[in-house]
C-alpha positions as CSV (number, residue, x, y, z in Angstrom):
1,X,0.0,0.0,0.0
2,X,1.3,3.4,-1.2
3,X,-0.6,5.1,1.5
4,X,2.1,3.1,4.4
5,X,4.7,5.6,3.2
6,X,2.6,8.0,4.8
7,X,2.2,7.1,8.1
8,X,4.0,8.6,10.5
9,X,4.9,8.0,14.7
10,X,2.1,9.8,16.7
11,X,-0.2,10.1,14.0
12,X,-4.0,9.4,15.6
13,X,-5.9,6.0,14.6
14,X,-9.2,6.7,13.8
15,X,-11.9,3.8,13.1
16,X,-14.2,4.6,10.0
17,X,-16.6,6.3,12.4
18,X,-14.0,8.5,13.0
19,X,-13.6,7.0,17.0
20,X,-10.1,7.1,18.4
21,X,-8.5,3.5,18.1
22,X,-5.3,4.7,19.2
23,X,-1.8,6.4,18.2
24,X,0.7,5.1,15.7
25,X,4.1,4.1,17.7
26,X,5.6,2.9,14.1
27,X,5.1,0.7,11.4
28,X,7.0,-2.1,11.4
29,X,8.8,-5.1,9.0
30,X,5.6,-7.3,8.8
31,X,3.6,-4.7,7.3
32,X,1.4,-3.8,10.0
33,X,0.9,-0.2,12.4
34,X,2.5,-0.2,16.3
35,X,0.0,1.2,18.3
36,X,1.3,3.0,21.3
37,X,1.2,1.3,24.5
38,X,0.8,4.6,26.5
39,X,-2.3,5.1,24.5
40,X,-3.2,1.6,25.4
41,X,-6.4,1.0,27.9
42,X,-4.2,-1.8,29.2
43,X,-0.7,-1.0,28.7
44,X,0.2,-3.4,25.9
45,X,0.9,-2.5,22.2
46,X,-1.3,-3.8,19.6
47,X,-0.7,-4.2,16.1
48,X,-3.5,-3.1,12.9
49,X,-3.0,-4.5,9.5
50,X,-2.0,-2.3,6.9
51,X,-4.6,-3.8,4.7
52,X,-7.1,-2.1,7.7
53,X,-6.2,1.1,6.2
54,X,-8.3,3.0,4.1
55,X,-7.0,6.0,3.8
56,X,-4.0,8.6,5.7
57,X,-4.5,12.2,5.4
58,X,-3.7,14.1,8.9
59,X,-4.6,10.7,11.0
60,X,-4.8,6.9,9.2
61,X,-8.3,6.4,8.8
62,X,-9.5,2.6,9.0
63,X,-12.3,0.7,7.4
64,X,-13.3,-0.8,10.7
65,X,-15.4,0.4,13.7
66,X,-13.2,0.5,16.7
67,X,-15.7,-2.5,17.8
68,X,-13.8,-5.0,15.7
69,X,-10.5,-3.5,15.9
70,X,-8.8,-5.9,18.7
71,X,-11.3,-8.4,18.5
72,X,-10.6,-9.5,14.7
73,X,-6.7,-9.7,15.9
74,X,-7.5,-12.1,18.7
């Protein structure tokens, strides 16, 4: 994805609703976004598919409801 260029640490996460999901740490190797553990309900980091992404302009914009976010990664 073009767009992965793009994204940049401590950029927000929005859901397609436009709900915080959380804030981008980095993006790593495997192709997917580093949340930020700080920004973490519990503490951990969490990881969102680049293929999740549909679309960065001043916060990567997903094509997911927050909802489903952690739950489809379980």
């Amino acid at each position: 994805m073009a767009e992965s260029d793009r994204i940049q640490a401590h950029m927000q996460v929005l859901d397609q609703r436009g709900n915080h999901v959380g804030t981008v740490d980095r993006v790593d190797e495997a192709g997917e976004i580093r949340l930020a553990r700080s920004d973490s309900p519990d503490g951990l980091h969490h990881y969102i598919p680049l293929d999740w992404v549909e679309a960065v302009d001043e916060a990567v914009r997903l094509n997911r409801v927050s909802s489903s976010v952690l739950r489809d990664r379980d």
